[in-house]
C-alpha positions as CSV (number, residue, x, y, z in Angstrom):
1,X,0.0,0.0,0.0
2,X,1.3,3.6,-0.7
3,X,2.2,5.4,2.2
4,X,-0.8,8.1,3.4
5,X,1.2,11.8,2.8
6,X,0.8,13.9,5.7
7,X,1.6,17.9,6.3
8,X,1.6,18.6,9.9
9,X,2.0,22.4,11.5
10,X,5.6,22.3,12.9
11,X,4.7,24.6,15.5
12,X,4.7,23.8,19.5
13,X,1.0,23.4,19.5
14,X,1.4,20.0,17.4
15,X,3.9,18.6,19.5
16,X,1.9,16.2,21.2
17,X,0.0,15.0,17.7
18,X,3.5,14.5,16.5
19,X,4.7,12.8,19.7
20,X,2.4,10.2,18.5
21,X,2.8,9.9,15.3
22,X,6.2,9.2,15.7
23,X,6.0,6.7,18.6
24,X,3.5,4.4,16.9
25,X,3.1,1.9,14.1
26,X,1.5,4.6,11.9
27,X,5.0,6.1,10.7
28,X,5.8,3.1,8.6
29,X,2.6,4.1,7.1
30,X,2.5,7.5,6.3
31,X,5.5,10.4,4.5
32,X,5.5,12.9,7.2
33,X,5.9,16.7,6.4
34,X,6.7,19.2,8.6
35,X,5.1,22.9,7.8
36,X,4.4,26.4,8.8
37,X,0.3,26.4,8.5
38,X,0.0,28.7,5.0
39,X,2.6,25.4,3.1
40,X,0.7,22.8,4.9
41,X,-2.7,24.5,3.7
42,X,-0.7,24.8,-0.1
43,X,0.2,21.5,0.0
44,X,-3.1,20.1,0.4
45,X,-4.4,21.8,-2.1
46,X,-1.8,21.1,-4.6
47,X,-2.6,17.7,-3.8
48,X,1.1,17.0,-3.0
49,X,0.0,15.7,0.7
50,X,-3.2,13.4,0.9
51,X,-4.1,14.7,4.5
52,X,-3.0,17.9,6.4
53,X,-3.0,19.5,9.7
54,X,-4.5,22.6,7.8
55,X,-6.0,26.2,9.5
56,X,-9.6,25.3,8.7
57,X,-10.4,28.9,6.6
58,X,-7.9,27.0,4.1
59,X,-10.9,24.3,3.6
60,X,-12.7,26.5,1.2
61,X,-10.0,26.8,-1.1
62,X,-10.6,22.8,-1.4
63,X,-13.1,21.1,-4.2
64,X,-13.0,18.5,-2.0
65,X,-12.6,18.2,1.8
66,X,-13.2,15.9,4.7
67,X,-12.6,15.8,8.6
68,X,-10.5,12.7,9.3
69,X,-9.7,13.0,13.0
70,X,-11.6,13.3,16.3
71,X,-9.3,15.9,17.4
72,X,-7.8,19.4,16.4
73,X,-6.0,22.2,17.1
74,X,-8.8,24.7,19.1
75,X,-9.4,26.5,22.2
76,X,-11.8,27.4,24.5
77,X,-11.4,30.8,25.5
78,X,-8.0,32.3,25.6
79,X,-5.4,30.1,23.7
80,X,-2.3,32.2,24.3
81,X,-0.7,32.0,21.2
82,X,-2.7,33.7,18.5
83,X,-2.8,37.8,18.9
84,X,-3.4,41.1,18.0
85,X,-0.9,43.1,18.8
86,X,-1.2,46.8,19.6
87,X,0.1,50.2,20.6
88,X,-3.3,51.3,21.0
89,X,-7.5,50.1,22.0
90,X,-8.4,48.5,19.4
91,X,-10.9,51.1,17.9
92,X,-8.4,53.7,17.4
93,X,-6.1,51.0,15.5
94,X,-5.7,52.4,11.5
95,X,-4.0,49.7,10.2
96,X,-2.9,46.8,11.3
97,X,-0.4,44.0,9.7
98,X,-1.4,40.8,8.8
99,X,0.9,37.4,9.5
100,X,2.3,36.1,6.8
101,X,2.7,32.7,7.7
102,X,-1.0,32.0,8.6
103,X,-4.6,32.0,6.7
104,X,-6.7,31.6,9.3
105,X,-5.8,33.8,12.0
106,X,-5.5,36.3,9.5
107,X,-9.5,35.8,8.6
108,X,-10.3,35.3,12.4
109,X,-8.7,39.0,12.9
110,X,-11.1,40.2,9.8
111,X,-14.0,38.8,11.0
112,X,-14.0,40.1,14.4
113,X,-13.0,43.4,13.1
114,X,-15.8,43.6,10.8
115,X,-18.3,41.9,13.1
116,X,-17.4,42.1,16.8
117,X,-15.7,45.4,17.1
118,X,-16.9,46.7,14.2
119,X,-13.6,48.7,12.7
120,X,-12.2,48.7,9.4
121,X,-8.3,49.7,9.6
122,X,-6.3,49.3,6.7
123,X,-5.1,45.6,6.2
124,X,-1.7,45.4,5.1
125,X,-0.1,42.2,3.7
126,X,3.2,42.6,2.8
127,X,4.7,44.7,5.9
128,X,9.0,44.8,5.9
129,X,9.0,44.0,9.5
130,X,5.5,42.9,10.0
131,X,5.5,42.3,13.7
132,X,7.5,45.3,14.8
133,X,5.0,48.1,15.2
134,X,6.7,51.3,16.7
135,X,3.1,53.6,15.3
136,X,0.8,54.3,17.7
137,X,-1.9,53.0,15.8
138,X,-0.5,50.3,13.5
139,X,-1.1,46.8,15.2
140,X,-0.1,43.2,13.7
141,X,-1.6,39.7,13.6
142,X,1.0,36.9,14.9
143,X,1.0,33.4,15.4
144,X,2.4,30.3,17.2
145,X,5.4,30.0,18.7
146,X,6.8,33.6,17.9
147,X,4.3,35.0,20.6
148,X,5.1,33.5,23.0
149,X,7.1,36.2,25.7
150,X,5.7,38.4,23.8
151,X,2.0,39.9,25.6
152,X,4.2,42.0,28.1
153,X,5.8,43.6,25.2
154,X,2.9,46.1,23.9
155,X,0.2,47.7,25.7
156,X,-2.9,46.1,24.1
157,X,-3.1,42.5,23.4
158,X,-5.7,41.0,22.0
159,X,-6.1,36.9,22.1
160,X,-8.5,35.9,19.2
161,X,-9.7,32.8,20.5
162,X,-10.8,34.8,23.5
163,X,-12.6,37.4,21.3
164,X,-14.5,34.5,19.3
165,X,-16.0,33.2,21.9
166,X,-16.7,36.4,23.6
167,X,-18.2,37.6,20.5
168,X,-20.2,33.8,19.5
169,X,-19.8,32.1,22.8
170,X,-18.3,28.9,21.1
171,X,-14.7,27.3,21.1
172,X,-12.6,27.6,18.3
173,X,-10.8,25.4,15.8
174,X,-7.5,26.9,14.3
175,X,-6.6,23.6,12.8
176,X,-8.4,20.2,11.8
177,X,-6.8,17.3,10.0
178,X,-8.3,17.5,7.1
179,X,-7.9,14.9,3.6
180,X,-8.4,16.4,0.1
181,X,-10.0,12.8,-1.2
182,X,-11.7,9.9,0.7
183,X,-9.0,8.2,3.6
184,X,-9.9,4.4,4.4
185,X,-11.6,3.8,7.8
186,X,-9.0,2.3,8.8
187,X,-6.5,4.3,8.2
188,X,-9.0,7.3,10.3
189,X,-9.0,5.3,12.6
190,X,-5.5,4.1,13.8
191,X,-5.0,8.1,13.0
192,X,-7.2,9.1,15.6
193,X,-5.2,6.2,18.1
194,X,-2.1,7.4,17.3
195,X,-3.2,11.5,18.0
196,X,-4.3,9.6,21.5
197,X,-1.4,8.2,22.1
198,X,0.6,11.4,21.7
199,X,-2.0,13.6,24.2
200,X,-1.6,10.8,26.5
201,X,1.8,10.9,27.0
202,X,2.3,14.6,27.2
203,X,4.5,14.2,30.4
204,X,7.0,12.1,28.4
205,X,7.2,15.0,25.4
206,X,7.8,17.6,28.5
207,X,11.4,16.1,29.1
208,X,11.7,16.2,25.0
209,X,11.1,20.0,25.0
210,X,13.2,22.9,25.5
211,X,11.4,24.9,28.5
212,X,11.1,28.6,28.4
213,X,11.6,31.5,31.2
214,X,9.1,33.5,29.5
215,X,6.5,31.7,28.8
216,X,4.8,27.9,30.2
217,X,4.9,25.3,27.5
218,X,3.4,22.8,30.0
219,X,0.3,25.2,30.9
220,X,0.2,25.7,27.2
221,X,-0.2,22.3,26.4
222,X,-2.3,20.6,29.2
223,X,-5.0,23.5,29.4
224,X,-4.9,26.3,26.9
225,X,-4.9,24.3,23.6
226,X,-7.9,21.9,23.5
227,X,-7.2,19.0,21.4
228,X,-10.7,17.2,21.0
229,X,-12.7,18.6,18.0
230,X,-16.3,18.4,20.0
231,X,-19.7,19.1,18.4
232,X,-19.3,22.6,19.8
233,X,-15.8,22.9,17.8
234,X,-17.5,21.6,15.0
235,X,-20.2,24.6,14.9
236,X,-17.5,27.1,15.1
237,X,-15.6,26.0,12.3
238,X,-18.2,25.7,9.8
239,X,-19.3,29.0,11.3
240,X,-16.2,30.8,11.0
241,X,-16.0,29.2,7.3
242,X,-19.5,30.9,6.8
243,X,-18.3,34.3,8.0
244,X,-15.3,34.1,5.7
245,X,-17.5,33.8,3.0
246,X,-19.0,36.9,3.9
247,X,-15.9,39.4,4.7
């Protein structure tokens, strides 16, 4: 049988997904990628990986997709890795900088502004030195790993996960494992062991990882991303997908 080709975020939130992955008989079954979020959505889509770890607004640029997994990258309230960034409240903010390395924290960020706090600043794709924002009212969109140590840094910070569920009162799902074409059962479901597997045995990947002074991986990964993708999870993502639509 051809191995299964899989693109998995390579950021610290995936960790435990790829903890398991790599410590159960499903590696001799699959090519494993490793990808910032905006390659692992392109890759998908190109068809060069059969199943990705993708940020879910990257599903409608799919003829065809499918939720293979019980689980996901999400949150329930704050998530503490996925900000706005700002020198000022957020309704005085004129333009803010989008991150390139993710789709859909980017179109989280639009649809609150559009819908929740109701502001329109200028959107700006292509900043130099994106997340370096000495203007008073010039904020930034950043992602992942490169926030963290980083809310002390700027007077306003803004987690979108938070603001989602402030503004809809549901969880949210950054990331689902998602195929481009029809996966065997199977296959799903000694996936969906193996992403077990890794969750379970969190306290093993803690001695694998490098700690940090400024910021607490462990907290991070026990209790402020929520790896199950529940009904509620479910609602929010096609949600969000329907409010992308609409931006």
């Amino acid at each position: 049988m051809n191995k299964i080709r899989i693109s998995a975020v390579s950021y610290t939130n995936t960790k435990p997904f790829l903890y398991g992955l790599q410590h159960t008989d499903i590696i001799n079954k699959i090519d494993l990628s490793l990808d910032i979020p905006a390659e692992c959505a392109q890759k998908l889509i190109d068809d060069r990986v059969d199943i990705g770890l993708i940020p879910v607004a990257a599903a409608l640029s799919l003829p065809e997709w499918h939720i293979v997994s019980d689980y996901c990258i999400g949150a329930v309230g704050a998530v503490n890795s996925v900000f706005i960034f700002s020198n000022c409240e957020i309704h005085e903010v004129k333009k803010i900088q989008l991150d390139p390395q993710s789709r859909s924290s980017n179109n989280l960020a639009k649809v609150l502004m559009k819908n929740y706090w109701k502001i329109s600043p200028e959107q700006i794709t292509d900043a130099a030195d994106y997340s370096n924002s000495q203007d008073p009212y010039t904020a930034f969109v950043q992602i992942g790993d490169r926030t963290f140590g980083k809310k002390d840094k700027y007077a306003y910070v803004y987690d979108l996960a938070e603001e989602w569920q402030k503004f809809t009162g549901l969880p949210f799902t950054f990331a689902a494992w998602i195929a481009n074409k029809p996966i065997p059962q199977e296959f799903v479901d000694e996936l969906n062991k193996s992403l077990q597997f890794g969750l379970d045995h969190r306290e093993e990947l803690f001695k694998e990882l490098p700690m940090r002074e400024d910021f607490d991986i462990r907290d991070y990964l026990m209790h402020k991303i929520d790896f199950p993708l529940t009904d509620a999870k479910k609602q929010a993502l096609y949600l969000f997908l329907d409010y992308i639509k609409a931006l």
